[in-house]
VMD Tcl script that draws the C-alpha trace (Angstrom):
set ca {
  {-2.12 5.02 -17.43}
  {-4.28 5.21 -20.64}
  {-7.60 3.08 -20.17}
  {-9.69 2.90 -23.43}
  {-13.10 0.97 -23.54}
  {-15.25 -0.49 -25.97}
  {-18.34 -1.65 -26.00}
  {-19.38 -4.23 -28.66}
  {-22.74 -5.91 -28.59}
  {-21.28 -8.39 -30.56}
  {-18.40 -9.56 -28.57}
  {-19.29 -12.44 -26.95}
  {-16.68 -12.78 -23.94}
  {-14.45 -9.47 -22.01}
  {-11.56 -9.38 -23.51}
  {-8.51 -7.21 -22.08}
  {-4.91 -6.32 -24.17}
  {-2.34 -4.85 -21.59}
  {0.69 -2.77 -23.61}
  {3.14 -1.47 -21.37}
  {6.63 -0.64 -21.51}
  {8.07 -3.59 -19.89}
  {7.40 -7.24 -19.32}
  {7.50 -6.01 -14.99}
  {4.89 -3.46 -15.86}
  {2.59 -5.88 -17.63}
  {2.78 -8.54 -15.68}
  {1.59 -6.48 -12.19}
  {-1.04 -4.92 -14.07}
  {-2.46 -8.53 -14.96}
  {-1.50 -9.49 -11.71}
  {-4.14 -6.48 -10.48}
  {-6.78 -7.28 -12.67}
  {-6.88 -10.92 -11.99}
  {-7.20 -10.29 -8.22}
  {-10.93 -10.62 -6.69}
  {-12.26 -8.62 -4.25}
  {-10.22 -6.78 -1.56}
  {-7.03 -7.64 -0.26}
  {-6.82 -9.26 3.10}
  {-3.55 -9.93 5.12}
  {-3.68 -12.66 7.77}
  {-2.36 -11.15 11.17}
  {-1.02 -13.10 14.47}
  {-1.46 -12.03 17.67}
  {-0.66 -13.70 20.80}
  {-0.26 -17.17 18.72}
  {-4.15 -16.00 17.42}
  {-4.69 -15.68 13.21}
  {-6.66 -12.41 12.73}
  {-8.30 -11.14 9.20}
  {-6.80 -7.67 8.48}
  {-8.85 -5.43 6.55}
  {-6.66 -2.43 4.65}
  {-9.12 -0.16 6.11}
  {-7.87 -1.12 9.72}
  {-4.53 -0.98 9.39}
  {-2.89 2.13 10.46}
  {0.65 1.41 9.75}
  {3.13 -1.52 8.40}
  {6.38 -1.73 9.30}
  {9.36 -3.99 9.81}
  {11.81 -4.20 12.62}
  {14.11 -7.00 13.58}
  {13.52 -8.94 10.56}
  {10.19 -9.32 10.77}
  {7.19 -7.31 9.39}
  {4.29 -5.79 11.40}
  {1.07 -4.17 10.84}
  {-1.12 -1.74 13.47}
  {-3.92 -1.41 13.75}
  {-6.29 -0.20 16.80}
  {-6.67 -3.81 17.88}
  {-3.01 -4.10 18.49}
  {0.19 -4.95 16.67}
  {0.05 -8.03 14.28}
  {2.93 -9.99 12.78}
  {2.81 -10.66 9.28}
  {3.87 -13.18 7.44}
  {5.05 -11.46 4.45}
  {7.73 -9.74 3.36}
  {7.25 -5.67 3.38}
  {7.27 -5.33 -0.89}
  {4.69 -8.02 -0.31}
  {2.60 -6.38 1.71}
  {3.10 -2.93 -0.60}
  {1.88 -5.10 -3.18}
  {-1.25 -5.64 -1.88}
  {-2.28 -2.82 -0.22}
  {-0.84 -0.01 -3.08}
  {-4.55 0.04 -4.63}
  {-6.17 0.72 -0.58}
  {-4.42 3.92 -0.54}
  {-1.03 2.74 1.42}
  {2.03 4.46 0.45}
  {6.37 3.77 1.34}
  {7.45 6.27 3.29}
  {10.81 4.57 3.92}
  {12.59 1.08 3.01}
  {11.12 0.09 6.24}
  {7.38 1.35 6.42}
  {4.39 1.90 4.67}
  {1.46 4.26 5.69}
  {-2.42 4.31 5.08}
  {-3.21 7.71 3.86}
  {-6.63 7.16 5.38}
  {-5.16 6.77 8.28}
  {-2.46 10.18 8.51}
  {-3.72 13.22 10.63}
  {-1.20 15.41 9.12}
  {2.12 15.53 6.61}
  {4.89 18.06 8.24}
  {7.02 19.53 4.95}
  {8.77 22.02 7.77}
  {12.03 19.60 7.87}
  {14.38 20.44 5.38}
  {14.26 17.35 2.83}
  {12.05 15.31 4.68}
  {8.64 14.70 5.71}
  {7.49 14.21 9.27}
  {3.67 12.13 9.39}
  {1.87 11.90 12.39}
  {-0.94 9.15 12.09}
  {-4.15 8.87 13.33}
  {-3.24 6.71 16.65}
  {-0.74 9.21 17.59}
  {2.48 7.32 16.01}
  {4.76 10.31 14.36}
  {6.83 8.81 11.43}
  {9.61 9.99 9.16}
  {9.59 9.64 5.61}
  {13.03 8.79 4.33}
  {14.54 11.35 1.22}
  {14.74 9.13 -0.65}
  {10.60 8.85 -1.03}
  {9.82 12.41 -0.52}
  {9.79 12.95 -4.07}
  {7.06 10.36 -4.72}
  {4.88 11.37 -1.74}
  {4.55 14.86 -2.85}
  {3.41 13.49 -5.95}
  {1.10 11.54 -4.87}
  {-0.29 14.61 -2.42}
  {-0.27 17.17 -5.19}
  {2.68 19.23 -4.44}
}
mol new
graphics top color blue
foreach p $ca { graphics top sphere $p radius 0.5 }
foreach p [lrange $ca 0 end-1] q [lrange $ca 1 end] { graphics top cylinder $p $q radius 0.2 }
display resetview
């Protein structure tokens, strides 16, 4: 991504022009700009609504249909879908490691690239995950490699 600024003394209110490839791209960069603050996801637990933080939340997954996010205080049910969540919590560090899971990278003790064409992540509350082949590519981009 290109960013360019300019400041004008002149210029009386921000203005922003987004050029992107597509009409997709554009419209989820506007969509991140025009967010305040950052993202929350509401949580339920035991029939209680929780405030999720990104910065507590380990893991989120789905299984059975439904969509889940750890943290240390225990396992919440979301109600979003997973591309949802991803959507929220890309710019908090959270990456896909599957069609069924995202990880916080704040959150991952180590990434094992032993496997042959996979990745094995153990997280920081012990959990071991496996990225799917289809994402490796991506998260060894986004690590560097």
């Amino acid at each position: 991504m290109q960013i360019e600024i300019r400041i004008d003394a002149a210029c009386l209110e921000p203005r922003v022009e987004v050029t992107a490839a597509s009409a997709e791209e554009a419209a989820s960069l506007v969509r991140r700009l025009s967010e305040d603050g950052p993202p929350v996801l509401a949580g339920f637990l035991d029939g209680a609504l929780a405030v999720l933080t990104p910065a507590e939340i380990i893991r989120v997954y789905t299984e059975g249909g439904k969509v889940f996010a750890v943290s240390p205080k225990g396992i919440y049910t979301l109600r979003l879908r997973l591309y949802e969540a991803e959507e929220r919590l890309e710019r908090e560090g959270f990456i896909r490691i599957s069609n069924a899971e995202l990880v916080n990278l704040k959150k991952t003790v180590r990434f094992d690239l032993s496997l042959a064409g996979t990745i094995c992540v153990l997280l920081e509350d012990g959990t071991v995950s496996y990225a799917s082949r289809r994402f490796v590519p991506k998260i060894k981009k986004i690590l560097g490699l």
